[in-house]
MARKOLRO-658550 format. One line per field, with one value per atom (N, C-alpha, C): residue number from 1; x, y, z. Coordinates in steps of 0.001 Angstrom, whole numbers, always signed. Layout:
<recs>
i	(NUM_...) .
c1	(X_...) .
c2	(Y_...) .
c3	(Z_...) .
</recs>
This chain:
<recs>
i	(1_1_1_2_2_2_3_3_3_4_4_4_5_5_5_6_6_6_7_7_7_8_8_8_9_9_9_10_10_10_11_11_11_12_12_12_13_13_13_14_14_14_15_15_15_16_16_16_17_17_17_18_18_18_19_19_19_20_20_20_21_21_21_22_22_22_23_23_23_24_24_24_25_25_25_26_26_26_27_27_27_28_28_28_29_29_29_30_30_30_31_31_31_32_32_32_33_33_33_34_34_34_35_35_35_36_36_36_37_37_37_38_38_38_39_39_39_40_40_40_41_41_41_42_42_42_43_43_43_44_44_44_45_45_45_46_46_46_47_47_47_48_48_48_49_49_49_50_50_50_51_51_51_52_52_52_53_53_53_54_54_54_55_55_55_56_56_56_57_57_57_58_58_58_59_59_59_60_60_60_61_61_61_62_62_62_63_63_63_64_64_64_65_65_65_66_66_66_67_67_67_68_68_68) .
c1	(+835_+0_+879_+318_+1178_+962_+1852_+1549_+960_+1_-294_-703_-508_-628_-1486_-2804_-3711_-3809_-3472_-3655_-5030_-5349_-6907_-7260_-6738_-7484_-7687_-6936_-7343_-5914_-5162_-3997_-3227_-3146_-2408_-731_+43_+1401_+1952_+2818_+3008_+2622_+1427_+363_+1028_+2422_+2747_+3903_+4254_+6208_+5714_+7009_+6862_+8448_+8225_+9844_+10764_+11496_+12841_+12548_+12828_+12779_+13884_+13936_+15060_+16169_+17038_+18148_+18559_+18731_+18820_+20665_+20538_+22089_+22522_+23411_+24069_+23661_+23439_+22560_+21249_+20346_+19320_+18841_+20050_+20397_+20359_+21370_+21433_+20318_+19870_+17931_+17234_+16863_+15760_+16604_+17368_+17626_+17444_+18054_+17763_+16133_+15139_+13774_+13282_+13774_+13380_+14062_+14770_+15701_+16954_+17335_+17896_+19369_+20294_+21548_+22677_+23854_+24454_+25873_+26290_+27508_+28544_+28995_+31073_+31641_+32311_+33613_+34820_+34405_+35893_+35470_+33785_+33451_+33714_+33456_+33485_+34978_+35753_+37418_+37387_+37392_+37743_+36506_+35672_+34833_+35703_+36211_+37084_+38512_+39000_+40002_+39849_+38577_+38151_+38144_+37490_+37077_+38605_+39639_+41236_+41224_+41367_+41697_+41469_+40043_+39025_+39907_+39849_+40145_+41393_+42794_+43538_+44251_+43369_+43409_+42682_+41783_+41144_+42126_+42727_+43854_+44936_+45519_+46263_+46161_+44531_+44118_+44318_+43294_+43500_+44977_+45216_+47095_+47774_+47644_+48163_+47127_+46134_+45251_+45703_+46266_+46708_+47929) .
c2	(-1173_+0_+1235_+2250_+3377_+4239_+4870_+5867_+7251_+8158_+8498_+10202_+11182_+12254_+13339_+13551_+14791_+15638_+16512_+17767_+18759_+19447_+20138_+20774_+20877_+21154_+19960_+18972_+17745_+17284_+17693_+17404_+16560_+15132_+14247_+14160_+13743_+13475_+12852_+11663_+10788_+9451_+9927_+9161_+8279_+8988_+8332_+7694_+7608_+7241_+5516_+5004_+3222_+3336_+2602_+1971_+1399_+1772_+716_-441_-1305_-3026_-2987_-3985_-5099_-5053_-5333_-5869_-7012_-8017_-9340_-9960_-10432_-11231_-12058_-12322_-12922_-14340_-14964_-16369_-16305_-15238_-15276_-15038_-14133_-13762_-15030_-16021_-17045_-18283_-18042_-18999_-18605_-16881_-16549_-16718_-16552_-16592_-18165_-18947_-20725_-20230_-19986_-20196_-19971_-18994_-17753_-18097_-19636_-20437_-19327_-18123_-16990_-17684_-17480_-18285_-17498_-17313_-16595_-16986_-16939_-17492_-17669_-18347_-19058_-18322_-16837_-16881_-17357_-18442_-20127_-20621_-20892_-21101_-20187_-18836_-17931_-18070_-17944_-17683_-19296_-20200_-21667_-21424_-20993_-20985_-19780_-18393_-17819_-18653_-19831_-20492_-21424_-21678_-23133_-22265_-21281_-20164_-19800_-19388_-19036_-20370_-21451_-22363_-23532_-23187_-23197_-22534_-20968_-20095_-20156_-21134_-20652_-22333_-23395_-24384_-24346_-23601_-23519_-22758_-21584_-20739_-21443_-22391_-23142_-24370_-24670_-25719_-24725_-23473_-23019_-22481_-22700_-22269_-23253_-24682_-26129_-26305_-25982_-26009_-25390_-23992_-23718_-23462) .
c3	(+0_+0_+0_-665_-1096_-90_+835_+1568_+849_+1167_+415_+1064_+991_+1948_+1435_+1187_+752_+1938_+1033_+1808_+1646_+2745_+3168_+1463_+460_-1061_-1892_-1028_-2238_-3080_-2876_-3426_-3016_-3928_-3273_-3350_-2343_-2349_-2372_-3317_-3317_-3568_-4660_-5119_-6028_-7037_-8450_-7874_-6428_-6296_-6295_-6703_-6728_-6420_-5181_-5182_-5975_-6261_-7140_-7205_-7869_-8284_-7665_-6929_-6297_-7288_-7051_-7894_-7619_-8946_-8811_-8414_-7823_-7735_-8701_-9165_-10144_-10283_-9056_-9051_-9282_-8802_-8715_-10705_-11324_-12823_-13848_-13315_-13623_-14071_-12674_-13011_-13788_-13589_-14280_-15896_-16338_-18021_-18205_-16992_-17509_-17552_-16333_-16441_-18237_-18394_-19439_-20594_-20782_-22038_-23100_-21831_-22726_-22082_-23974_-23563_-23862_-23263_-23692_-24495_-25550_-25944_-24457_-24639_-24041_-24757_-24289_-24979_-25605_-25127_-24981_-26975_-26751_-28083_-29609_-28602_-29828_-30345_-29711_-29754_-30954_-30281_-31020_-32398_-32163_-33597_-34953_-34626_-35012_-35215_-34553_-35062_-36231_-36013_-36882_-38057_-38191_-39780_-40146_-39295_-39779_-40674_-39813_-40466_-41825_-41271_-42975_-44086_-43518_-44800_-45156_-44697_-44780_-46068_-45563_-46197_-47394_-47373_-48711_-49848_-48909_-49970_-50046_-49498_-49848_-50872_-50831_-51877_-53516_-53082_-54443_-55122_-54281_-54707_-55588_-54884_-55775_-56899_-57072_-58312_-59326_-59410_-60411_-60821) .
</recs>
């Protein structure tokens, strides 16, 4: 319940304030994105997925090299 303070013309004070939302803890962060199926890349992956593409691209320029 909103505290709420009118004064003798009718004028209310503090009618529109809403407290701050909580702030969540890093565990509590954790659940709700599992609840909520939101995923976030592994940096570990991104890095090794950027190695795998070097290495793609670098065998392919080496294939087209002995081709001609």
């Amino acid at each position: 319940m909103k505290d709420v303070y009118r004064t003798k013309t009718g004028v209310e004070i503090g009618c529109m304030y809403e407290r701050p939302l909580r702030q969540l803890s890093r565990d509590e962060e954790i659940i709700q994105r599992a609840l909520l199926g939101i995923h976030t890349p592994n940096p570990a992956y991104i890095c090794l997925y950027a190695v795998l593409l070097t290495l793609v691209f670098a065998g392919m320029m080496a294939g087209f090299r002995g081709v001609s």
